[in-house]
C-alpha positions as CSV (number, residue, x, y, z in Angstrom):
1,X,-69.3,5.4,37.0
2,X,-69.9,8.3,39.6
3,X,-71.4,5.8,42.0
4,X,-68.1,3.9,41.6
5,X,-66.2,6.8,42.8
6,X,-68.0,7.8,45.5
7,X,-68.1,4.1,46.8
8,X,-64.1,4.6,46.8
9,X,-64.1,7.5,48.5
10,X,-66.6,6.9,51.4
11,X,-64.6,2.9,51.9
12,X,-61.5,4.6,52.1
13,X,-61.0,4.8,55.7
14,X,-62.1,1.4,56.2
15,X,-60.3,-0.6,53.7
16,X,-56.6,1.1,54.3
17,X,-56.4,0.3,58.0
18,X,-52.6,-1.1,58.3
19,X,-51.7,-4.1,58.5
20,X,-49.2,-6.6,60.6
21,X,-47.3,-7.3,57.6
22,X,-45.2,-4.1,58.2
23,X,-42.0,-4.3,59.6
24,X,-41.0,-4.1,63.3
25,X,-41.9,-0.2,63.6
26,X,-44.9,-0.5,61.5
27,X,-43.5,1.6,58.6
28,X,-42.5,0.5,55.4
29,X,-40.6,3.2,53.2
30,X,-41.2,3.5,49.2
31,X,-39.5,4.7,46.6
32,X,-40.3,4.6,43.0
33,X,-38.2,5.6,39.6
34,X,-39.9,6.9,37.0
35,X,-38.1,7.2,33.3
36,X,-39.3,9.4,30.6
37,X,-40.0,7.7,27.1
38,X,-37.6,5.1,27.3
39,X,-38.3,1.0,26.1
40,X,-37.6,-2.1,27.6
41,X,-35.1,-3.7,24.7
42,X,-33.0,-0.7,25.2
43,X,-32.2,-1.5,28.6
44,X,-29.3,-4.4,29.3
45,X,-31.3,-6.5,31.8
46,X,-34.1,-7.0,29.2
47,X,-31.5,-7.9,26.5
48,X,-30.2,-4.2,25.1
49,X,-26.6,-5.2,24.0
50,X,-25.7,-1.6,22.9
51,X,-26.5,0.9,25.7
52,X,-24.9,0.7,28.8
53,X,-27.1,0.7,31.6
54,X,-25.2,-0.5,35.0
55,X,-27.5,0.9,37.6
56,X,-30.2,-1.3,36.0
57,X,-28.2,-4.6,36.5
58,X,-27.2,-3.7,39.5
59,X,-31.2,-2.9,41.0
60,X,-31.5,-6.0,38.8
61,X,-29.3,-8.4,40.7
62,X,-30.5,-7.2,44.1
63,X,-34.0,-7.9,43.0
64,X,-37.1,-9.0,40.5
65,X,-37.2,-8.5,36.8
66,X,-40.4,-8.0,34.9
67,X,-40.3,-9.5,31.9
68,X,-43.8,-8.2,30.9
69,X,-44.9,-5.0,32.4
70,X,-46.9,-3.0,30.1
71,X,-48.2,0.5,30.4
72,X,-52.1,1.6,29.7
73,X,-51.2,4.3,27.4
74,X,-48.1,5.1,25.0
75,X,-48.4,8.5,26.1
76,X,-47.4,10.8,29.0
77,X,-50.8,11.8,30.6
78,X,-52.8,8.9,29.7
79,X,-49.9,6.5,31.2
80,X,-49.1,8.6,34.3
81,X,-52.8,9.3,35.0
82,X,-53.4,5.2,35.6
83,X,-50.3,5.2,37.5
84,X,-51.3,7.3,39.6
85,X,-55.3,6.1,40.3
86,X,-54.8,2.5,39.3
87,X,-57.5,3.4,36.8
88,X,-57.9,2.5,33.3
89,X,-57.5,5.5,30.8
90,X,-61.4,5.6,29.9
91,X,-62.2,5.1,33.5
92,X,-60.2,8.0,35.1
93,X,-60.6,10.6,32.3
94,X,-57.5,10.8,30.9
95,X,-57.3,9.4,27.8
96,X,-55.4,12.3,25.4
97,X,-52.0,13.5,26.3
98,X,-52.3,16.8,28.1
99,X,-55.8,15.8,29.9
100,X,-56.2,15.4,33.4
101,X,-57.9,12.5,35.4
102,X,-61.6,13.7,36.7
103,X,-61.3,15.4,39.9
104,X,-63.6,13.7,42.0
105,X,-61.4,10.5,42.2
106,X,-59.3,9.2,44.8
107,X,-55.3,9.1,43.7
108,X,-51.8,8.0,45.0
109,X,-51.2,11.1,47.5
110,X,-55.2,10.1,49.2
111,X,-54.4,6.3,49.4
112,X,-51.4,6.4,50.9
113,X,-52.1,9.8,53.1
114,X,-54.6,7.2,54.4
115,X,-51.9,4.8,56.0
116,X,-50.3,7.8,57.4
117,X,-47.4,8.5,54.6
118,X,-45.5,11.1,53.3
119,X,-46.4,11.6,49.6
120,X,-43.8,13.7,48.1
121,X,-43.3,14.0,43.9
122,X,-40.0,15.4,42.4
123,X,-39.4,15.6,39.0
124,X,-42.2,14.3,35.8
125,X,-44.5,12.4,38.3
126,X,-47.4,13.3,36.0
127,X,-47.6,15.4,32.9
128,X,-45.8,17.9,34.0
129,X,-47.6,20.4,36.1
130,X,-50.4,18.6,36.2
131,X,-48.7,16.4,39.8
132,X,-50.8,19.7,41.3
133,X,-53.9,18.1,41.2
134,X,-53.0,15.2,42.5
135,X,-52.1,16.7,45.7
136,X,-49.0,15.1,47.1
137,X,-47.4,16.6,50.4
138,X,-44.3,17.9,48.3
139,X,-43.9,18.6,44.9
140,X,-41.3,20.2,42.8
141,X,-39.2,20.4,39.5
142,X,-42.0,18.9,37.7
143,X,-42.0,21.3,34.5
144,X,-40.3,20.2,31.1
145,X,-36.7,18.9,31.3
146,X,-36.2,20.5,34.7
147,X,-33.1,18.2,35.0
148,X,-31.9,19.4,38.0
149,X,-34.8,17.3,39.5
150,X,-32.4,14.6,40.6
151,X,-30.3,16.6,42.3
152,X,-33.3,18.5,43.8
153,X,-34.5,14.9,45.3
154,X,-31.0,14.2,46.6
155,X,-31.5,17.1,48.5
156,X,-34.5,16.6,49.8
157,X,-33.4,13.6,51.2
158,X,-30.5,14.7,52.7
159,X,-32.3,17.1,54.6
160,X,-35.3,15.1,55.4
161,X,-35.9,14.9,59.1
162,X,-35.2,11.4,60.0
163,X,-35.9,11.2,63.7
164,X,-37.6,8.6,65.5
165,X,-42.0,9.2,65.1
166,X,-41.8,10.2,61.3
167,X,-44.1,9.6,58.6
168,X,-43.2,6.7,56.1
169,X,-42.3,8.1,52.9
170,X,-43.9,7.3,49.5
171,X,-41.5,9.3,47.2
172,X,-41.9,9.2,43.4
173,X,-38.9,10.9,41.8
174,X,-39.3,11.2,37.9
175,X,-35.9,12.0,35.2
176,X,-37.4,13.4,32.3
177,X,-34.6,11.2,30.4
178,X,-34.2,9.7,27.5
179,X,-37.5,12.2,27.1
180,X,-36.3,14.2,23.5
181,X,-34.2,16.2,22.8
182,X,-31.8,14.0,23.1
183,X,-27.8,15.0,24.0
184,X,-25.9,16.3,20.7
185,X,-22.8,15.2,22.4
186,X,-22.4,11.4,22.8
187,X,-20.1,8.8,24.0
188,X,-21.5,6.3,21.4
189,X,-20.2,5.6,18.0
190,X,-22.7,4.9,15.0
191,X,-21.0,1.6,14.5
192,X,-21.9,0.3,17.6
193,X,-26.0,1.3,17.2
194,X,-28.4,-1.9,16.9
195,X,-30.9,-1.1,14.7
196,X,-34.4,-2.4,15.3
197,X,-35.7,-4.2,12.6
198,X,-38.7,-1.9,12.2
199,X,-36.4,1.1,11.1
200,X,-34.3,2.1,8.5
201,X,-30.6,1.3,8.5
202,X,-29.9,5.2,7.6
203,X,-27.0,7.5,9.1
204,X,-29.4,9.1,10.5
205,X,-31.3,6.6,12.0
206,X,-27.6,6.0,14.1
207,X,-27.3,9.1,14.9
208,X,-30.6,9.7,16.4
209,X,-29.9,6.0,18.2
210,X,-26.4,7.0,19.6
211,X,-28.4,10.6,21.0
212,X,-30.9,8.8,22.3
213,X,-28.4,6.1,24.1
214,X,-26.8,9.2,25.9
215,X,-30.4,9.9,27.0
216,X,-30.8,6.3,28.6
217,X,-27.4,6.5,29.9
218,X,-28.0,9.4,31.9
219,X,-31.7,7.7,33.0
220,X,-29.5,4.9,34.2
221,X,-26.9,7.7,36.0
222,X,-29.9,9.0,38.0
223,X,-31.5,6.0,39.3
224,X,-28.2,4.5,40.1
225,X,-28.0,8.6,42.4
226,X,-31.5,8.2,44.0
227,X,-30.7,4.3,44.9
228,X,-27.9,5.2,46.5
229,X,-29.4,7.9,48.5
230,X,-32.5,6.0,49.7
231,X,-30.8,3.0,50.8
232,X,-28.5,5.7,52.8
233,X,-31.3,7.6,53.7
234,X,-34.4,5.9,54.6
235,X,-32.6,2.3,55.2
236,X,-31.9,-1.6,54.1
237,X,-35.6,-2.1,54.0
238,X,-36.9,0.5,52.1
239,X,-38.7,-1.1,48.7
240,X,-37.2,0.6,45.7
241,X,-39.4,0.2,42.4
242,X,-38.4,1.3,38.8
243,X,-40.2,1.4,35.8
244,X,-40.8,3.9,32.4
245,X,-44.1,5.5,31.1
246,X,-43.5,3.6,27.4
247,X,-41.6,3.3,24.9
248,X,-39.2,5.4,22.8
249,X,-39.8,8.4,20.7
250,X,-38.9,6.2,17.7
251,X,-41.3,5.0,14.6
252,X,-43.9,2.0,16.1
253,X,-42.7,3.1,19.7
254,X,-44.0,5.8,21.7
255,X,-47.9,7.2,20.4
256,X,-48.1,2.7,19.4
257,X,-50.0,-0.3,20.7
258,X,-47.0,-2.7,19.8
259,X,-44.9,-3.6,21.9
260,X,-41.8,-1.3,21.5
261,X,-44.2,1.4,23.0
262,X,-46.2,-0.3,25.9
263,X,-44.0,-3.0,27.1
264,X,-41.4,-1.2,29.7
265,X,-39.1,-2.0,32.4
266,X,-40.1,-3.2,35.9
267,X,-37.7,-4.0,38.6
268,X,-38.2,-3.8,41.9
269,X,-35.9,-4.5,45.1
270,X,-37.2,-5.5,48.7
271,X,-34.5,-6.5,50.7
272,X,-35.6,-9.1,52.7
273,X,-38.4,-9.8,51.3
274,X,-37.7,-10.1,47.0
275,X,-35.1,-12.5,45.6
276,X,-32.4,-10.9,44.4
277,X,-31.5,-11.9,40.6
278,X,-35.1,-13.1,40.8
279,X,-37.3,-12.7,37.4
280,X,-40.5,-13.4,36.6
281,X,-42.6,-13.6,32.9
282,X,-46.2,-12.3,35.2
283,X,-47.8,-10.0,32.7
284,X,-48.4,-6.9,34.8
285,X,-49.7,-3.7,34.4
286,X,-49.1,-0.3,35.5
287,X,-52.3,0.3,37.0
288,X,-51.7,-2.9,39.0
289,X,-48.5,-0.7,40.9
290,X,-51.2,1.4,43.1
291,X,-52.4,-1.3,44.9
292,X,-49.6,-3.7,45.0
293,X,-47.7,-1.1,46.4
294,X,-50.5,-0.1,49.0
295,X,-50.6,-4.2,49.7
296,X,-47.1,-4.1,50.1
297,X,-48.0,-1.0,52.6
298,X,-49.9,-3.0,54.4
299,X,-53.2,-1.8,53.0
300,X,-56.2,-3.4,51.4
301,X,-56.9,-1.5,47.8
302,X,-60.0,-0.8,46.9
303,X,-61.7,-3.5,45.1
304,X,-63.1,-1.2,42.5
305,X,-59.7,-0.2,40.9
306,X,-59.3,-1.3,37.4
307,X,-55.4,-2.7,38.7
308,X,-54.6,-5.5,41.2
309,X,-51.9,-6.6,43.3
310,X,-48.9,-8.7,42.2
311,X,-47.3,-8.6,45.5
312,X,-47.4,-12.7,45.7
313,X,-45.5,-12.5,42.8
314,X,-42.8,-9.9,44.6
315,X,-42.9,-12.1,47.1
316,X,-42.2,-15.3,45.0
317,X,-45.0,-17.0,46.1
318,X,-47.1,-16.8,42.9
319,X,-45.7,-16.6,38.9
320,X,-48.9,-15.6,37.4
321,X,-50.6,-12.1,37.6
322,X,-52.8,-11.6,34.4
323,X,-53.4,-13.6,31.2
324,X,-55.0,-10.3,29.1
325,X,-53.7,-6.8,28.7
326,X,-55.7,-4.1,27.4
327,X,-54.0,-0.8,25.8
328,X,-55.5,2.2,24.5
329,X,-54.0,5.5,22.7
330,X,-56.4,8.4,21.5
331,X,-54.1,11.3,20.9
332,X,-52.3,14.6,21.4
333,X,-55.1,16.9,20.7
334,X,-54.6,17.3,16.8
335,X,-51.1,15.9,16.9
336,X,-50.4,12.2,17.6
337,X,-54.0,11.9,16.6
338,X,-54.7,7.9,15.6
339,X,-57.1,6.0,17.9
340,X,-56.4,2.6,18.5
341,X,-57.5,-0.4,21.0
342,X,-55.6,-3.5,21.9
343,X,-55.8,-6.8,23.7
344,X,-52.6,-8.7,24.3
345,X,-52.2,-12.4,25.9
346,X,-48.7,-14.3,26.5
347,X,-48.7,-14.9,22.9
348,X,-50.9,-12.9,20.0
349,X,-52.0,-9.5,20.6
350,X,-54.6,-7.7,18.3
351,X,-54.7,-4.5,17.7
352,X,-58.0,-2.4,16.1
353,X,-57.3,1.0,14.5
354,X,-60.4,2.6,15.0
355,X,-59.4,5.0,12.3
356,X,-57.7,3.4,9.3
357,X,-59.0,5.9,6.5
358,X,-56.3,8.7,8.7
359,X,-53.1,8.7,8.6
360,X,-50.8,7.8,11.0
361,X,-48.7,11.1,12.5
362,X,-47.1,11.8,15.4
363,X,-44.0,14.4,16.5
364,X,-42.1,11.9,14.6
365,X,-42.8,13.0,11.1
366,X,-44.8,16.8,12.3
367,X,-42.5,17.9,15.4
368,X,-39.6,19.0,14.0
369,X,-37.4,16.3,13.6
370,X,-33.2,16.6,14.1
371,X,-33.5,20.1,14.9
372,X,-35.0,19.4,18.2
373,X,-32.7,16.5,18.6
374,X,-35.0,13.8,17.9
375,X,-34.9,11.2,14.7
376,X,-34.6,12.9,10.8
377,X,-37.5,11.9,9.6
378,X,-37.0,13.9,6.3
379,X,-34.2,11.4,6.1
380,X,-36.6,8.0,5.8
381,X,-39.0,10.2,3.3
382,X,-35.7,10.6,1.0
383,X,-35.0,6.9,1.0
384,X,-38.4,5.8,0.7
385,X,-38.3,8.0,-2.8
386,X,-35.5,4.8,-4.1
387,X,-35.8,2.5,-1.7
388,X,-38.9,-0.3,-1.7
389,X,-37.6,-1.5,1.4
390,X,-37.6,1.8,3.1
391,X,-40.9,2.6,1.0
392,X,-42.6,-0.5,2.4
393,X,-41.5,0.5,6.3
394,X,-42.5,4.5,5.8
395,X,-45.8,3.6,4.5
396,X,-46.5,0.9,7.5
397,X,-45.9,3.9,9.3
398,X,-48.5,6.4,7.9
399,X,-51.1,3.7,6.9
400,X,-52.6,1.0,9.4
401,X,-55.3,-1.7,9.1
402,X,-58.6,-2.0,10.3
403,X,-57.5,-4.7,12.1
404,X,-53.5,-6.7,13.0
405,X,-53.0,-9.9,14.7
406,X,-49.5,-10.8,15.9
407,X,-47.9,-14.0,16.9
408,X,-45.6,-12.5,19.6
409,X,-43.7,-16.2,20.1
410,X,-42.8,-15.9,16.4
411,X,-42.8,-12.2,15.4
412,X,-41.7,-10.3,18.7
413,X,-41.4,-6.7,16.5
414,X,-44.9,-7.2,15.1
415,X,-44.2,-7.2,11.7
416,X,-46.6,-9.7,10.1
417,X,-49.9,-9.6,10.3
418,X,-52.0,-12.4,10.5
419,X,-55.7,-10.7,10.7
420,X,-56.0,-12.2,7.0
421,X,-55.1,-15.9,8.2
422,X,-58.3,-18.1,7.8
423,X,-56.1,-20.6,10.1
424,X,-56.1,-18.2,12.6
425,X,-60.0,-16.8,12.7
426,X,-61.1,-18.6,16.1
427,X,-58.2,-16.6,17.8
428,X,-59.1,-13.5,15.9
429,X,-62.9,-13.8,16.9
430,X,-61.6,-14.9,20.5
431,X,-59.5,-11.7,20.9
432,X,-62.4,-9.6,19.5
433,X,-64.5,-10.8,22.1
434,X,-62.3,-9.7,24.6
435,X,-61.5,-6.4,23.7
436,X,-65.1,-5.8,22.8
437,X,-66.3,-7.1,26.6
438,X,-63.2,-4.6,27.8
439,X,-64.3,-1.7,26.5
440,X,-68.2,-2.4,27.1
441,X,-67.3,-2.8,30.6
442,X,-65.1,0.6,30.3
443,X,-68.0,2.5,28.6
444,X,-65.8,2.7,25.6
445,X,-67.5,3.2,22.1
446,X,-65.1,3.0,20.1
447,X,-64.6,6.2,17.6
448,X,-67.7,7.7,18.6
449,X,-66.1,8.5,22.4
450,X,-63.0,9.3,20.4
451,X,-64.6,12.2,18.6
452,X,-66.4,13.2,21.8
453,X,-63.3,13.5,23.8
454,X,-61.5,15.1,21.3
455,X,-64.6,17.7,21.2
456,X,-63.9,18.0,24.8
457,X,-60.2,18.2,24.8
458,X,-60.1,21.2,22.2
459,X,-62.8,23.2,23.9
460,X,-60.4,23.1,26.8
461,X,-57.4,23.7,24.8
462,X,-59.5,26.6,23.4
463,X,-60.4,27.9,27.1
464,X,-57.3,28.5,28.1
């Protein structure tokens, strides 16, 4: 793995040389969205009914949809650390919340510092403080729920000198919205709350959705603001791209393999060169952004990133990006804690607790629950006591399978599992395979590199 890195590092200069397909002045500006926490189903262009999200549709008509973006992680680090080295988790380091990516690598600000941007990061680029490291040009408001972050990057723009002989600007701003807690005051009613048919029909459970749909709203209020101001800004061409770290902090979203935790939002405008109202059902991944958007740049990525470019498929000349997905979670330190591996396809995706004697737990059920504006889990325990429904969903929570096989075309909340199916074995078997080649390749061992990494990750917690 080290001689990987260093063959990165010493290509660099060679391989990001631009290229002519940059506009007229050589310089194509980017600008990418980042949400906090927040799931694709929730959003109106990917078929939320009951949130309003007009910025969204609007970025949606003017360019391409993904139907099937997925993240590498359901977590903050893990996801934002591929983001940002177009790395799988095991690969760059990061694979608990909280951890950082190995230093030695090469990452966003050195790629594109390469083709002679920019970099600037305002608001949750990484996890938190940790956008340090990565050493972009700028940074700032990066710390928890700073949500003056927007406004910061409005400002920053504003006063950006724009005068002929700049730099080209790679700016990531990040909301930490619909990131808990979640808004007491709301504009929805509990009536008009779709429940997911994973959760409990409680009062509380539409409470915590109607909080949590003020959350996206204002998500959807500050990409609409930092649209705006880089179309006014840096120009008509400028490639705007927006997207979310994973799903919602709700039960079998966020800290999950299925799909209400991995799957997120992707749209991305390019006027000029993507077809607005355009969508597309290309399974991508997030550490396939890096070097699309360094393609797009007019660079050449470096072969040995675990990501790859889509930008045919931006470009509509290509509706096919990847046929497998691989996911991974470990955990939070001693919170979150339930390791898991996953392999999705167009259709089935199998999922392998690597731990299935543990219980499941996450900030869910531990962190606290309505009193830091989040779900009432105390709430679900109560009916679970009367309710064999609510019993039967509760204890899916806390206890998981060795193994779960999901026919997405059928069962697109993942509720059955067909790892028992006889009918089904060759696809089970096939899917093993897979994931078994994946994480050979990724030097993954299953629970024994879990335990070693979580060895790691509390003497550092202890350190400091």
């Amino acid at each position: 793995m080290r001689m990987i890195c260093r063959l990165i590092i010493v290509a660099l200069p060679l391989i990001l040389q631009p290229s002519a397909s940059l506009g007229a002045e050589g310089r194509l500006d980017i600008v990418v969205f980042l949400a906090d926490d927040l799931s694709l189903v929730d959003c109106s262009p990917f078929g939320g009914e009951d949130i309003r999200t007009p910025n969204m549709e609007r970025l949606a008509a003017e360019g391409i949809t993904f139907t099937r973006a997925f993240v590498s992680s359901p977590s903050c680090a893990p996801s934002r650390a591929s983001l940002l080295t177009g790395l799988d988790p095991m690969r760059n380091g990061a694979m608990l919340n909280h951890s950082r990516p190995r230093p030695e690598l090469q990452t966003w600000p050195d790629f594109f510092r390469a083709l002679g941007y920019e970099t600037v990061a305002i608001g949750k680029t990484a996890h938190y403080a940790q956008v340090t490291d990565y050493g972009f040009d700028y940074t700032s408001h990066y710390r928890y729920h700073e949500d003056d972050c927007v406004a910061a990057a409005l400002s920053w723009l504003e006063d950006r000198n724009t005068e002929p002989g700049r730099r080209p600007l790679c700016l990531i701003v990040g909301t930490n919205w619909p990131h808990v807690p979640w808004p007491v005051e709301t504009p929805y009613s509990l009536g008009e709350m779709t429940i997911p048919p994973v959760h409990l029909d409680l009062p509380a459970t539409r409470q915590a959705r109607a909080r949590y749909a003020a959350a996206v709203s204002r998500a959807d209020r500050d990409l609409g603001l930092i649209y705006d101001s880089a179309s006014r800004h840096l120009g008509p061409e400028t490639l705007f791209l927006f997207t979310s770290d994973h799903g919602a902090q709700f039960p079998f979203g966020k800290w999950n393999l299925y799909d209400y935790g991995v799957r997120t939002p992707l749209i991305v405008a390019w006027p000029g060169r993507v077809e607005p109202g355009s969508r597309t059902e290309a399974m991508v991944g997030w550490i396939d952004l890096l070097p699309t958007l360094l393609d797009a740049a007019g660079g050449s990525p470096p072969a040995d990133l675990s990501g790859r470019s889509f930008l045919e498929v931006l470009l509509g000349t290509r509706d096919e990006h990847r046929d497998h997905i691989f996911l991974t979670h470990s955990g939070d330190g001693t919170m979150n804690r339930y390791p898991m591996r996953s392999v999705r396809t167009g259709r089935w995706k199998y999922i392998r607790n690597l731990d299935p004697d543990s219980e499941h737990h996450t900030h869910i059920d531990q962190g606290g629950g309505d009193r830091i504006g989040n779900l009432d889990w105390e709430a679900w325990e109560q009916a679970a006591k009367v309710d064999p429904a609510a019993e039967a969903i509760v204890g899916r929570y806390h206890r998981r399978p060795p193994e779960e096989l999901y026919d997405l075309e059928a069962d697109p909340w993942e509720q059955r599992n067909l790892a028992e199916e006889t009918a089904l074995a060759g696809i089970l078997d096939s899917l093993r395979a897979d994931l078994d080649a994946w994480m050979a390749d990724q030097g993954d061992e299953g629970l024994a590199t879990e335990r070693s990494i979580q060895s790691v990750g509390a003497r550092g917690r202890a350190a400091r």
